[in-house]
C-alpha positions as CSV (number, residue, x, y, z in Angstrom):
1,X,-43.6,-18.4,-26.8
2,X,-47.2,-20.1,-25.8
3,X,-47.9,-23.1,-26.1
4,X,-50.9,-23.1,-25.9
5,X,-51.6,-20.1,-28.5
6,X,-52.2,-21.6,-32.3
7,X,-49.8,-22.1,-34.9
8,X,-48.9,-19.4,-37.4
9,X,-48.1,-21.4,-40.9
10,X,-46.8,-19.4,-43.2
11,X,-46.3,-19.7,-46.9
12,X,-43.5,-17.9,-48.8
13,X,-43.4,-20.2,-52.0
14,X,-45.4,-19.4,-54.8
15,X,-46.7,-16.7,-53.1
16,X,-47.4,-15.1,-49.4
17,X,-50.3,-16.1,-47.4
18,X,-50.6,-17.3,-43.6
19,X,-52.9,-19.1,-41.3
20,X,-53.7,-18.9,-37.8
21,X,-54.5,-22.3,-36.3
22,X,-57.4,-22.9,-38.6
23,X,-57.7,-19.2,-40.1
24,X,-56.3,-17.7,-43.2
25,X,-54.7,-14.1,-41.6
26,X,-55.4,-11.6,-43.9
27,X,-53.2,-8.4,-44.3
28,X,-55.3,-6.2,-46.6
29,X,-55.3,-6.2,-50.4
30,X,-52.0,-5.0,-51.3
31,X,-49.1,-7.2,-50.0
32,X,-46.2,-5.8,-51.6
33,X,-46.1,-3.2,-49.8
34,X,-42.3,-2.1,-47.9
35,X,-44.5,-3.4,-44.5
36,X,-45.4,-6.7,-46.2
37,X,-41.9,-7.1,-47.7
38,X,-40.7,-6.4,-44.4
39,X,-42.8,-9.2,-42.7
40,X,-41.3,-11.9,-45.4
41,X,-38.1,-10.8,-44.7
42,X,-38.1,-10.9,-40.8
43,X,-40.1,-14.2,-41.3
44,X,-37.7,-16.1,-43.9
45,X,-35.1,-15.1,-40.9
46,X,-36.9,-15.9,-38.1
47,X,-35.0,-16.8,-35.1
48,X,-31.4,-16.0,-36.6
49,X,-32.7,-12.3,-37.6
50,X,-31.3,-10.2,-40.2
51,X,-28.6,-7.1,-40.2
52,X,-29.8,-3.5,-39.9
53,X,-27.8,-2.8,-43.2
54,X,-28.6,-5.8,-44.5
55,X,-32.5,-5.0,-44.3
56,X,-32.0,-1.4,-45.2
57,X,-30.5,-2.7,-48.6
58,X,-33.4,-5.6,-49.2
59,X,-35.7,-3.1,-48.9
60,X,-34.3,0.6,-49.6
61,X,-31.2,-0.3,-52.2
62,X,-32.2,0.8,-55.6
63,X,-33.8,3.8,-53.5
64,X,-32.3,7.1,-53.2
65,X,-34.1,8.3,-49.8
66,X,-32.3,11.5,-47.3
67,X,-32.8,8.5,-44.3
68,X,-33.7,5.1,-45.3
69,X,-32.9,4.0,-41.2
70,X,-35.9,6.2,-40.8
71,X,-37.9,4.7,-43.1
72,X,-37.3,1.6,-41.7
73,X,-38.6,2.7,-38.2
74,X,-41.7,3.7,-39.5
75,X,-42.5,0.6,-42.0
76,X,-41.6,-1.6,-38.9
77,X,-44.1,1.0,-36.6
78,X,-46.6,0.1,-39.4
79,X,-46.1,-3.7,-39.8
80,X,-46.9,-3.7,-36.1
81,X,-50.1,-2.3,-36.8
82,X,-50.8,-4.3,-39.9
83,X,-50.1,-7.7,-38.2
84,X,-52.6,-6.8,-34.9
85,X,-55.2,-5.7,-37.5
86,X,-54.9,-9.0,-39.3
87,X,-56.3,-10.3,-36.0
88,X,-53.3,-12.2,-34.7
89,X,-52.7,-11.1,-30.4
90,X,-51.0,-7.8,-29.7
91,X,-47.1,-8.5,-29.2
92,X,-44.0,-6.9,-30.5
93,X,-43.2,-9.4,-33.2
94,X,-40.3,-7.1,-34.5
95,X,-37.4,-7.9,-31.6
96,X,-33.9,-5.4,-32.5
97,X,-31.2,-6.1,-30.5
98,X,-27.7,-5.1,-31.5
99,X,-28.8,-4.2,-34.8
100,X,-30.0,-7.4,-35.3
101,X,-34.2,-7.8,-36.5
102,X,-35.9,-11.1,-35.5
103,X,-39.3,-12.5,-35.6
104,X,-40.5,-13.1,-32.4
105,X,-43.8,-14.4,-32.0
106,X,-46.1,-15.3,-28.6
107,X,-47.0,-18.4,-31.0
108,X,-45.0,-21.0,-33.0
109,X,-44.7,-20.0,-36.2
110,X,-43.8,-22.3,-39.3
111,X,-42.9,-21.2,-42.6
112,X,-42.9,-24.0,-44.9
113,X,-38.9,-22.5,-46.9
114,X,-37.6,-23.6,-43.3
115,X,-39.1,-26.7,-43.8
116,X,-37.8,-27.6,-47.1
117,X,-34.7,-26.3,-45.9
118,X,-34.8,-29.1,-42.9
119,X,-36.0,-32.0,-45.8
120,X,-33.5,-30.5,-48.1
121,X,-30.6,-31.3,-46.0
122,X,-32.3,-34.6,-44.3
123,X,-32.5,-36.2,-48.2
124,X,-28.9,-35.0,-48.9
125,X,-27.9,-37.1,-45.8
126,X,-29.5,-39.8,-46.0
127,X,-28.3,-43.1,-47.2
128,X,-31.2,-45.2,-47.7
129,X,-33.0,-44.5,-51.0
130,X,-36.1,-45.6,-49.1
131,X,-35.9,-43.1,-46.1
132,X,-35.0,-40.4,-48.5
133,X,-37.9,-41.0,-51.1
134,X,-40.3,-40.6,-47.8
135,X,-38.2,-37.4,-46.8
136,X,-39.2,-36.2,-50.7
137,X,-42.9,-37.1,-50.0
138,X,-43.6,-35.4,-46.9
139,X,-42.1,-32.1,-48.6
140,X,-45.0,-32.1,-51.3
């Protein structure tokens, strides 16, 4: 990752949209597309990454297909292509290792569930009513 690339932000609640240091990244007029739903998945997961079968069934479950892993291959061959069009640097984001998919990013990337997720379980924590009420603050 470089440091001294801009910061991806990236909104997943009420409803996707991204920035690039100071630029709203757009991916094209239809974002529920299998590409875009793949992109919000691998996102939400980020470093810890997300099964094979596990993705295959978030995206391809109710689906009868002859070879959803195929599928797959080609939606993550297109995401590629969608996120370098959206004008963010060329990269592989999509890392598979071990059957595991990850984001991986040249830049830092911030999604803002991972960041309630962080405030969630700092307000749990913590004792003093005023420290938490600040913790609830800086998550709106």
């Amino acid at each position: 990752m470089s440091d001294h690339l801009p910061v991806l932000k990236v909104r997943l609640f009420g409803g996707f949209s991204a920035s690039y240091g100071e630029i709203p990244v757009s991916f094209g007029r239809n974002t529920t597309t299998k590409a875009m739903k793949l992109l919000q998945i691998l996102l939400y997961h980020g470093d810890t990454g997300i099964s094979r079968d596990k993705l295959l069934d978030e995206l391809y479950g109710r689906e009868e297909l002859a070879d959803a892993a195929n599928n797959l291959r080609v939606t993550a061959h297109r995401l590629k292509k969608i996120i370098v069009d959206a004008g963010l640097p060329s990269h592989d984001y999509i890392n598979i290792k071990k059957g595991i998919y990850r984001w991986d990013a040249p830049m830092p990337t911030e999604v803002d569930a991972h960041q309630f997720k962080v405030l969630s379980k700092d307000v749990q924590t913590c004792t003093d009513k005023v420290k938490s009420w600040h913790f609830l603050r800086r998550s709106v």
